[in-house]
C-alpha positions in Angstrom: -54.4 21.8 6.1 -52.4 22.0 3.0 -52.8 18.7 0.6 -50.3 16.8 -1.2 -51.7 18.1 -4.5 -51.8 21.8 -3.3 -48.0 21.5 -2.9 -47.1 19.5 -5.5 -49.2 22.3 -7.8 -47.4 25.1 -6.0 -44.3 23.4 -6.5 -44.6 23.0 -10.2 -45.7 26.4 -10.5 -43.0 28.1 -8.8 -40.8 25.8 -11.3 -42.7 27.1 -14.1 -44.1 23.8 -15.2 -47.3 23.9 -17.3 -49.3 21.0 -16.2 -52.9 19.7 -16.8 -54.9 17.8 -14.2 -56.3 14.0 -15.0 -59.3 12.7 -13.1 -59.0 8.9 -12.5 -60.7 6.5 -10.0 -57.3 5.2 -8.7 -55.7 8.3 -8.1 -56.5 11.4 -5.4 -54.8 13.3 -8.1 -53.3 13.0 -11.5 -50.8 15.8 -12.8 -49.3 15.5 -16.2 -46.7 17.0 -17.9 -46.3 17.0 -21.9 -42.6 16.3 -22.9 -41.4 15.0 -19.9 -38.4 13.1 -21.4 -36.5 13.6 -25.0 -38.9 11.4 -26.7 -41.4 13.7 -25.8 -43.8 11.1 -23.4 -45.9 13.1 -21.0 -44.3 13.0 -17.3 -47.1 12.1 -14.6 -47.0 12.6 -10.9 -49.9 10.7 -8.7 -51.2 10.2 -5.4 -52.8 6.3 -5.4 -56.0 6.4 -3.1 -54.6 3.3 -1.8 -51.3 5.2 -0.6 -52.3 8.5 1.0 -49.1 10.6 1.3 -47.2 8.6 -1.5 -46.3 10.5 -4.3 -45.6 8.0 -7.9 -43.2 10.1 -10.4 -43.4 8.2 -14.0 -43.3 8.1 -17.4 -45.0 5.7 -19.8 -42.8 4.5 -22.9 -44.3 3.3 -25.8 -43.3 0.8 -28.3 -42.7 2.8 -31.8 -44.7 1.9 -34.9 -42.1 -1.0 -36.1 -41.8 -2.0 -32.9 -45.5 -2.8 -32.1 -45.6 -4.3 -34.9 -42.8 -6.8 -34.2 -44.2 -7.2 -31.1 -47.3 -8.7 -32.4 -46.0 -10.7 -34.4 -44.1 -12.3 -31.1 -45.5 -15.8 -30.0 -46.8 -15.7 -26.1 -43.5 -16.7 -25.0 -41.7 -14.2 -27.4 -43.6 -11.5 -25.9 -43.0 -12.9 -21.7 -39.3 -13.1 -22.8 -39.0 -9.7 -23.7 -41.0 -8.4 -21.6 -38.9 -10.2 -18.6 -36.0 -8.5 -20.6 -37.2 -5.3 -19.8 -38.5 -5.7 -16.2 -34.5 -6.9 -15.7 -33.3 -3.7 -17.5 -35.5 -1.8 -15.3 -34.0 -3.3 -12.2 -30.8 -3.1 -13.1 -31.6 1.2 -13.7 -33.8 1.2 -9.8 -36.8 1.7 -11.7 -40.6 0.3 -10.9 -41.8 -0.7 -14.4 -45.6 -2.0 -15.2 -47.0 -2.7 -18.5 -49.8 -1.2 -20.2 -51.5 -1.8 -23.4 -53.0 1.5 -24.2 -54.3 3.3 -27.4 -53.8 0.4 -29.3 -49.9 0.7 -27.9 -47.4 -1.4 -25.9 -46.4 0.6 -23.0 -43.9 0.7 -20.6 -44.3 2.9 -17.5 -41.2 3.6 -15.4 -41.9 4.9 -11.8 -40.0 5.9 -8.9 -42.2 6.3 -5.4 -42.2 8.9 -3.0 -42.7 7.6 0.6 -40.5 9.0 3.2 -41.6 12.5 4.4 -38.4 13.7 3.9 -39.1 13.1 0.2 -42.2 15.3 -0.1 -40.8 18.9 -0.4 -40.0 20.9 -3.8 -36.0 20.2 -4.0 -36.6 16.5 -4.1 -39.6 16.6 -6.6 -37.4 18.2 -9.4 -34.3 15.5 -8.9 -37.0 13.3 -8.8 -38.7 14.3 -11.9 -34.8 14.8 -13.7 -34.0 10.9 -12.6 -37.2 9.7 -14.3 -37.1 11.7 -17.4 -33.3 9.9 -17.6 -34.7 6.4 -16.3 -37.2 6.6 -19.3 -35.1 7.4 -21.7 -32.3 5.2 -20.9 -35.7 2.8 -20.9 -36.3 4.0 -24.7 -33.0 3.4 -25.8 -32.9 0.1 -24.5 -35.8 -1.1 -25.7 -34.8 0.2 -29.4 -31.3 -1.4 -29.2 -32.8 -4.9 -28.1 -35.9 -5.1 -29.7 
């Protein structure tokens, strides 16, 4: 029986996407991408363990230098209010957003979820991958015209 990450892998390879494989407890598989958007953030594609036959498509935008830097600066209720700005910017675009604080960066990671079976085939996986790498940078943009 052929896996959701043997087809995914296949598919990326047929596409010639070079591609390094992440081992994480949350995940069945992590595949990531460097330069999956203009800014040059590294695209990931997942399984969760909690979702078998899901497939999450993302990218994770992070605050620039000045930016952090502001953001620290922000009181608690600075920092919910922005971040509710961008949760409503990511809504408005039909992205799933979650914040990370990682590497000593704000984060922003902008998803969209594969989980119709109709969704799980090679064609859709490259729109898919195309609509994030524009969600996230429309994402970027956003957050350095507003912040």
């Amino acid at each position: 029986m052929t896996t959701l990450r043997d087809n995914v892998e296949r598919w990326l390879i047929h596409e010639n996407y070079k591609f390094d494989e992440i081992k994480t407890d949350d995940d069945n598989f992590k595949i990531i991408i460097k330069n999956g958007d203009a800014f040059g953030n590294p695209l990931e594609i997942f399984e969760p363990k909690q979702q078998s036959n899901v497939l999450v498509v993302g990218i994770k935008v992070y605050l620039k230098n000045n930016h952090m830097v502001r953001y620290l600066k922000l009181t608690d209720e600075e920092k919910a209010n922005f971040e509710q700005r961008v949760a409503d910017f990511c809504y408005s675009i039909k992205a799933i957003h979650k914040f990370f604080y990682e590497d000593g960066k704000k984060k922003v990671g902008v998803y969209i979820v594969l989980d119709k079976k109709e969704q799980l085939n090679q064609p859709f996986l490259m729109k898919t991958m195309q609509e994030i790498a524009e969600l996230s940078d429309k994402t970027a943009r956003f957050i350095m015209k507003t912040f």
